[in-house]
C-alpha positions as CSV (number, residue, x, y, z in Angstrom):
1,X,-59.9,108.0,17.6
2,X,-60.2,104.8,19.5
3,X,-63.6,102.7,19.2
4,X,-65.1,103.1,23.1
5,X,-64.4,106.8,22.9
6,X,-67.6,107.4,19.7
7,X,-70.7,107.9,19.9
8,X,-73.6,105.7,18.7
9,X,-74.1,109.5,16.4
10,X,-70.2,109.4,15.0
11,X,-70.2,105.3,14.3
12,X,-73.3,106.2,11.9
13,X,-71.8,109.4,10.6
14,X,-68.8,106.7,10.1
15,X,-70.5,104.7,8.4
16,X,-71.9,107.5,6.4
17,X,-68.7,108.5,5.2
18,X,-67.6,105.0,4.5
19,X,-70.6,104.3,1.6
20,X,-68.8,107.8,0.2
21,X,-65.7,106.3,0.4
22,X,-64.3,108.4,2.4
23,X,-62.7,106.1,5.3
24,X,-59.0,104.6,5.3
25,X,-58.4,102.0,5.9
26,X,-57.7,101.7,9.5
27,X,-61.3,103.5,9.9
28,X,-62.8,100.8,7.9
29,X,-60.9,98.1,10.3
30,X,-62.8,100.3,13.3
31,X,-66.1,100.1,11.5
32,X,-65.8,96.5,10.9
33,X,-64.8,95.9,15.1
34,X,-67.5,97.9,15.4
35,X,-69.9,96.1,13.9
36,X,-69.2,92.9,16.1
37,X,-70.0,94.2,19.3
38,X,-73.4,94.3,20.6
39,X,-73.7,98.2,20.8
40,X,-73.8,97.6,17.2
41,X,-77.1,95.6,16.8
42,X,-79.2,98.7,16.0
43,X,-81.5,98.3,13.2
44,X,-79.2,101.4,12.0
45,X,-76.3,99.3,11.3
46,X,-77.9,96.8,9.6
47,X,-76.9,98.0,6.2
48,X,-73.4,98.6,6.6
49,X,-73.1,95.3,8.3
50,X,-74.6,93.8,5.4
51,X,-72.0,95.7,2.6
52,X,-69.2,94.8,4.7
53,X,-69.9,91.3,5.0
54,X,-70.7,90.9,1.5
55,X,-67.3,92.3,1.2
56,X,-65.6,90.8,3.3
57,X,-67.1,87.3,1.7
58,X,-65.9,88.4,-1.6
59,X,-62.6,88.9,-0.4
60,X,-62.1,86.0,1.2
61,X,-63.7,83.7,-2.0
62,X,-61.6,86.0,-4.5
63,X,-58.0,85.2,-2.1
64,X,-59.1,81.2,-1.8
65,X,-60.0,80.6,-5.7
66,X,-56.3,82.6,-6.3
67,X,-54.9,80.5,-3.9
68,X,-56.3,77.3,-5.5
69,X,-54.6,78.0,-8.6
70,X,-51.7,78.7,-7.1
71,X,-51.5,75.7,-5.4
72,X,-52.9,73.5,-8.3
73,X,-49.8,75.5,-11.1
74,X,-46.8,74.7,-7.8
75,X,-48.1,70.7,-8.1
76,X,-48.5,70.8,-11.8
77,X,-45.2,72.0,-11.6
78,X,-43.6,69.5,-8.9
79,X,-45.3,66.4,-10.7
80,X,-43.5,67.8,-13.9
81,X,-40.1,68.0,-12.4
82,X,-40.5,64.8,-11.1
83,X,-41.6,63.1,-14.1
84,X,-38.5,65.2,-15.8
85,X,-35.8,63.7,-13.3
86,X,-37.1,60.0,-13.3
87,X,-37.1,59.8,-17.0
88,X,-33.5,61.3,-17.0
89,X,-32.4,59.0,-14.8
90,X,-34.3,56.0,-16.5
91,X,-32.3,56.9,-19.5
92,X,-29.1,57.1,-18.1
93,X,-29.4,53.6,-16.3
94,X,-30.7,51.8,-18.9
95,X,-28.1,49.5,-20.8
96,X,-28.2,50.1,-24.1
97,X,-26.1,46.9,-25.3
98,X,-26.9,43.6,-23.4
99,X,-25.8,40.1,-24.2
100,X,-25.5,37.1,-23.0
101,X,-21.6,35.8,-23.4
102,X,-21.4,31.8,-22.4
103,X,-24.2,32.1,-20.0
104,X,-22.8,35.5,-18.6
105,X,-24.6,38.9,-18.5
106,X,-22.2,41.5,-20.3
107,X,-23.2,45.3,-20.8
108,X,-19.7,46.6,-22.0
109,X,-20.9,48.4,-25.3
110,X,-17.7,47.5,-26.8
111,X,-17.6,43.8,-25.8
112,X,-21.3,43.7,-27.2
113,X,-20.2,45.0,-30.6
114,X,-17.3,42.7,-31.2
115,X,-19.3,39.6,-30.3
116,X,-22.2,40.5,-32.7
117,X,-19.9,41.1,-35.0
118,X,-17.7,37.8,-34.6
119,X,-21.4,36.1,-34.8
120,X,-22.3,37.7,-37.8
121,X,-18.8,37.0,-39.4
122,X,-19.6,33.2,-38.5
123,X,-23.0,33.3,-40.1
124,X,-21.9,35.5,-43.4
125,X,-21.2,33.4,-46.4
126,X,-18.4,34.6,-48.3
127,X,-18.9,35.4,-52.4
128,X,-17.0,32.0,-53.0
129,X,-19.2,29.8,-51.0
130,X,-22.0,31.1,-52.5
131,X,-20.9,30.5,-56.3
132,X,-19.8,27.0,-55.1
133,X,-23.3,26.5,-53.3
134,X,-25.2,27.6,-56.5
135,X,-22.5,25.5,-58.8
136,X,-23.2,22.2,-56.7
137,X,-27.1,22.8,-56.9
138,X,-27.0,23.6,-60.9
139,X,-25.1,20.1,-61.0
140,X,-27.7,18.4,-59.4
141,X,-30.5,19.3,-60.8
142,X,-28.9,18.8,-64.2
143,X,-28.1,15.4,-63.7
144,X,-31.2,14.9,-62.9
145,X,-32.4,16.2,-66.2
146,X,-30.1,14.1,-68.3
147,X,-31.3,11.1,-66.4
148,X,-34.9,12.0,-66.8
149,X,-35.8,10.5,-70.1
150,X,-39.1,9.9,-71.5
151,X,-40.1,7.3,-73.5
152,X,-43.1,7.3,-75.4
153,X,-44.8,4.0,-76.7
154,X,-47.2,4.0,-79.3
155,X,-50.1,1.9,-77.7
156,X,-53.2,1.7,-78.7
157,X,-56.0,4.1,-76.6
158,X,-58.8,2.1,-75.4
């Protein structure tokens, strides 16, 4: 039944029927047309209009919060997937191995390696110049020893 074709009698028995819950929903969707219209601004229809608003509020604050945390979990989720690929890709730019070859910038892992390693060969002492180091400082210090020699005086104490 369209809305101008009831009576002020069957938009209360409407109503009626809708605190029984006995409406669909398209009657509901009339009722709440309805209720914006002037014909509705009986003291009659103050109760219904009340409900429905109240309803209708709740609706519409139930939808935003569920929206809200929709929209907070998809940026939680975009900031992760960005911080996910920037970390990737900082990891798979970053040179492991750098050194600097005669003034030159070199980040060949390989070339790296050998060079440390040459250095470190240069560095190294081998087993032999270490028994010759310690053989040349034993000598030292023992001729110092057999030059060393202490004399003691009797003299008279004072």
């Amino acid at each position: 039944m369209k809305q101008d074709e009831r009576t002020l009698q069957q938009w209360k028995d409407l109503a009626a029927r809708y605190f029984e819950a006995e409406t669909s929903p398209a009657e509901e969707q009339e009722l709440a047309y309805f209720l914006t219209t002037p014909a509705s601004q009986d003291r009659e229809f103050d109760e219904i209009r009340a409900v429905m608003g109240y309803l209708a509020t709740g609706r519409m604050y139930h939808r935003k919060r569920k929206s809200s945390t929709f929209r907070y979990a998809a940026a939680a989720a975009v900031i992760g997937l960005l911080l996910t690929t920037t970390v990737w890709q900082l990891a798979q730019n970053r040179n492991v191995c750098v050194a600097y070859i005669y003034g030159e910038r070199c980040t060949d892992t390989e070339t790296v390696l050998t060079e440390a390693l040459k250095s470190i060969e240069k560095v190294r002492q081998e087993p032999q110049e270490e028994t010759i180091l310690q053989e040349q400082l034993s000598d030292i210090f023992q001729t110092l020893e057999e030059n060393d020699t202490l004399t003691i005086t009797d003299t008279p104490h004072l």
